[in-house]
C-alpha positions as CSV (number, residue, x, y, z in Angstrom):
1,X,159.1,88.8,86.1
2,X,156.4,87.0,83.9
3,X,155.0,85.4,87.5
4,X,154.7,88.7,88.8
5,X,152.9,90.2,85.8
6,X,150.3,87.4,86.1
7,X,149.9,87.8,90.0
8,X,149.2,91.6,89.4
9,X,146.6,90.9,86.5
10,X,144.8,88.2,88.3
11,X,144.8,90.5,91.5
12,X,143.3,93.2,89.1
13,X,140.6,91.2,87.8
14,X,139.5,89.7,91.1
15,X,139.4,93.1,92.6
16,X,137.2,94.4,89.1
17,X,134.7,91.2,89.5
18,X,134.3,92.0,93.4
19,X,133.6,95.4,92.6
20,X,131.2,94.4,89.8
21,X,129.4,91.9,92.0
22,X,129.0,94.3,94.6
23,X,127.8,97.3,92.5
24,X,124.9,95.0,91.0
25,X,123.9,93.7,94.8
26,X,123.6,97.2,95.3
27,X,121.5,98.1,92.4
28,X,119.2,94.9,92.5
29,X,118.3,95.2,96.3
30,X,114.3,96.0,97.2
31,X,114.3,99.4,98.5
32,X,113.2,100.0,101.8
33,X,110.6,102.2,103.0
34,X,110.0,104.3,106.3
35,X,107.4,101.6,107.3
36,X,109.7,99.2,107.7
37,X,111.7,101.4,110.2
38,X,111.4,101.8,113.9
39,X,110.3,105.4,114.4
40,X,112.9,107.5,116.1
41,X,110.9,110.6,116.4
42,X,106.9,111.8,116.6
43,X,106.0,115.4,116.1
44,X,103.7,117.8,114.6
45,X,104.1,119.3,111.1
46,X,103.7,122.7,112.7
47,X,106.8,121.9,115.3
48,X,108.8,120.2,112.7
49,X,109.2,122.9,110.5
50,X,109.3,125.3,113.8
51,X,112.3,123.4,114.2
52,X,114.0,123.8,110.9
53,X,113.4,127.0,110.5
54,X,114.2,128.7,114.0
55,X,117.4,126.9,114.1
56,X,118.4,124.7,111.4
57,X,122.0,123.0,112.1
58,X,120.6,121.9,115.6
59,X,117.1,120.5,113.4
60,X,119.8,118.9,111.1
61,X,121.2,117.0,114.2
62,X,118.2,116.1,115.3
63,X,115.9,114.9,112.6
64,X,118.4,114.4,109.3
65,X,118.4,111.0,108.2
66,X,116.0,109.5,111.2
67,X,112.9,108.3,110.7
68,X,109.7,110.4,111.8
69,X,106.4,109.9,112.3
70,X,104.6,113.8,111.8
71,X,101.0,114.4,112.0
72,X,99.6,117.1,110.2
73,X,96.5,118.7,107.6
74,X,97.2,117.7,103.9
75,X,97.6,120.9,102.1
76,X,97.6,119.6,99.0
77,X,98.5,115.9,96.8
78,X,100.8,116.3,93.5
79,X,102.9,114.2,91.8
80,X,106.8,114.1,91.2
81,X,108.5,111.8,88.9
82,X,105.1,109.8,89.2
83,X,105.3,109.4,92.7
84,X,102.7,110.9,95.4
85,X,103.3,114.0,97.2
86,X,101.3,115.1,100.2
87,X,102.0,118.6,101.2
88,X,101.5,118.8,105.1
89,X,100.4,122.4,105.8
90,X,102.4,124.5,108.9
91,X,101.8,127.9,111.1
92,X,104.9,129.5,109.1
93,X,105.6,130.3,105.6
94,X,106.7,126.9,104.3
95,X,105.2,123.1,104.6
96,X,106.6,119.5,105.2
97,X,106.6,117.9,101.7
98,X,105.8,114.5,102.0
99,X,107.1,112.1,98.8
100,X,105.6,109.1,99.3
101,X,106.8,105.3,98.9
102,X,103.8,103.9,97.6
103,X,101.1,103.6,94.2
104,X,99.4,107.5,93.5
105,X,96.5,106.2,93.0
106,X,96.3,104.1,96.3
107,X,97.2,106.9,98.1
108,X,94.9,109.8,96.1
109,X,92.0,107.6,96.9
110,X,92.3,106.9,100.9
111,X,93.5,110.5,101.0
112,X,91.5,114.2,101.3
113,X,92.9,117.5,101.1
114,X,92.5,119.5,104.7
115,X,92.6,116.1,106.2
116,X,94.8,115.1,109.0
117,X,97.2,112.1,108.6
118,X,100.0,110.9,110.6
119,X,103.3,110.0,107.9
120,X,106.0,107.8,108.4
121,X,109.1,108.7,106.7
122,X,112.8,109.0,106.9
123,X,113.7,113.1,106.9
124,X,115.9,114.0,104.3
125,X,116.5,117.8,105.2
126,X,115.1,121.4,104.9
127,X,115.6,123.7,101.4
128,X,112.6,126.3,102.2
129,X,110.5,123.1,103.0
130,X,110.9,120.1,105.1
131,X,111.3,117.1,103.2
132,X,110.7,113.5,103.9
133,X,111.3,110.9,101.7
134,X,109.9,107.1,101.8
135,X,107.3,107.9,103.2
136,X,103.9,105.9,103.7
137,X,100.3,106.7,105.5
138,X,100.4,105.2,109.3
């Protein structure tokens, strides 16, 4: 009985470092961006959010989770949780929001509002805007 107590126990505690080691790998890896992706996907802002917003569970299909390269006319540059944001301006009502990967200020300074840029970035969904995350100036 006292064998099978220390099997279990040691079996416990193996399990508990595995799953310790593994959720720090996970936690210390470099995070990826789109640049470093093969593009799956190149499209206009305008026929991006076209897309998303005449049908969006087909869109979802489509472009959720791939990468994308989307050309379009900054609309306007923010900030969120201190990283860039270019707004790519659209034909309808909403815009592609564009978080970016890299420094603000490298990307405020090579950057112009109503300029157009082509972005790389990995699409994470529509919620009244497109959004793509990771992304970095091509």
């Amino acid at each position: 009985m006292k064998r099978k107590r220390q099997i279990i126990l040691s079996a416990t505690a193996l399990c508990l470092l595995i799953a310790v080691a593994w959720g720090f790998y996970q936690y210390s890896r470099p995070h990826a961006s789109a640049l470093d992706k093969p593009t799956e996907f190149i499209i206009s802002a305008d026929s991006l959010y076209a897309a998303f917003s005449g049908n969006e569970p087909v869109a979802d299909k489509t472009f959720m989770n791939k990468v994308l390269e989307v050309k379009g006319t900054v609309q306007d540059m923010t900030t969120s949780d201190r990283k860039p944001v270019l707004l790519l301006q659209t034909r309808g009502a909403g815009i592609v929001n564009c978080l970016m990967a890299a420094d603000s200020a490298t990307i405020f300074s090579t950057v112009q509002k109503n300029s157009t840029v082509v972005i790389k970035g990995k699409c994470s969904g529509f919620l009244m805007d497109v959004n793509l995350v990771d992304c970095v100036i091509k």
